[in-house]
C-alpha angles and dihedrals in degrees: 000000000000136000095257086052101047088043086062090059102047090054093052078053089051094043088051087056097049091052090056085047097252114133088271105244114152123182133177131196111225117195109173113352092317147084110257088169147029134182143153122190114288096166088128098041087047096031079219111138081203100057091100111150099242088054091052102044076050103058091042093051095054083050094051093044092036095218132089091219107082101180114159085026108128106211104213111186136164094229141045101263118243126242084273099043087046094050103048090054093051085056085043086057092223115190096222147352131225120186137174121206124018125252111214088170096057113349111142106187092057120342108063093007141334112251088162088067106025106135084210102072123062098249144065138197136185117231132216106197132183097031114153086345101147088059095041087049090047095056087049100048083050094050100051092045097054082058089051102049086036085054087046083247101143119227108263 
């Protein structure tokens, strides 16, 4: 499966969490040419703050792999992970990151800062950005418009 492919997927994940009224993030773990792991924000559903989709995808991919070390896992995910995204994923040892639109409010491998390549932790990751982003960003922007005209908010 390649990125194109598995970014497909994370943004049906991400269309399937905006229609519950979660931010619509999807993300999916690929070892080997397949998806080990899937997951989309749930952070309202679970009231969890940490039910982020890349966790998720994450934690579903170590079960299915039945290990904590995913090494040769690809994370593919619709948004620039957060401090707390970026850095499971460094203590998760992924091989590589592929991300969609960029996240200037939060992003942590880029935008804010860059976990994926800090020499201080004991991991490092190499990042794909920009893959499929006009059509992350799209699903976002959507998303976010729909709350303002349903809270009477205009379009500005």
């Amino acid at each position: 499966m390649d990125d194109v492919a598995a970014m497909g997927e994370a943004l049906a994940l991400a269309r399937e969490a905006a229609a519950d009224g979660e931010v619509p993030v999807g993300a999916v773990a690929v070892f080997e040419g397949r998806i080990v792991g899937r997951g989309r924000n749930r952070r309202e559903a679970d009231r969890d703050p940490t039910a982020h989709a890349e966790l998720l995808a994450i934690q579903e991919a170590a079960r299915t792999l039945g290990r904590w070390r995913l090494t040769g896992v690809t994370v593919v995910a619709t948004l620039e992970p957060c401090a707390m995204c970026a850095g499971a994923m460094v203590l998760a040892r992924i091989e590589r990151l592929v991300y969609g639109a960029s996240d200037p409010k939060a992003g942590a491998v880029g935008s804010l800062q860059d976990l994926s390549q800090d020499p201080r932790l004991n991991h490092r990751f190499p990042v794909e950005r920009g893959v499929e982003a006009e059509a992350c960003g799209a699903v976002l922007r959507d998303f976010f418009r729909q709350r303002r005209l349903g809270s009477g908010g205009e379009i500005g």
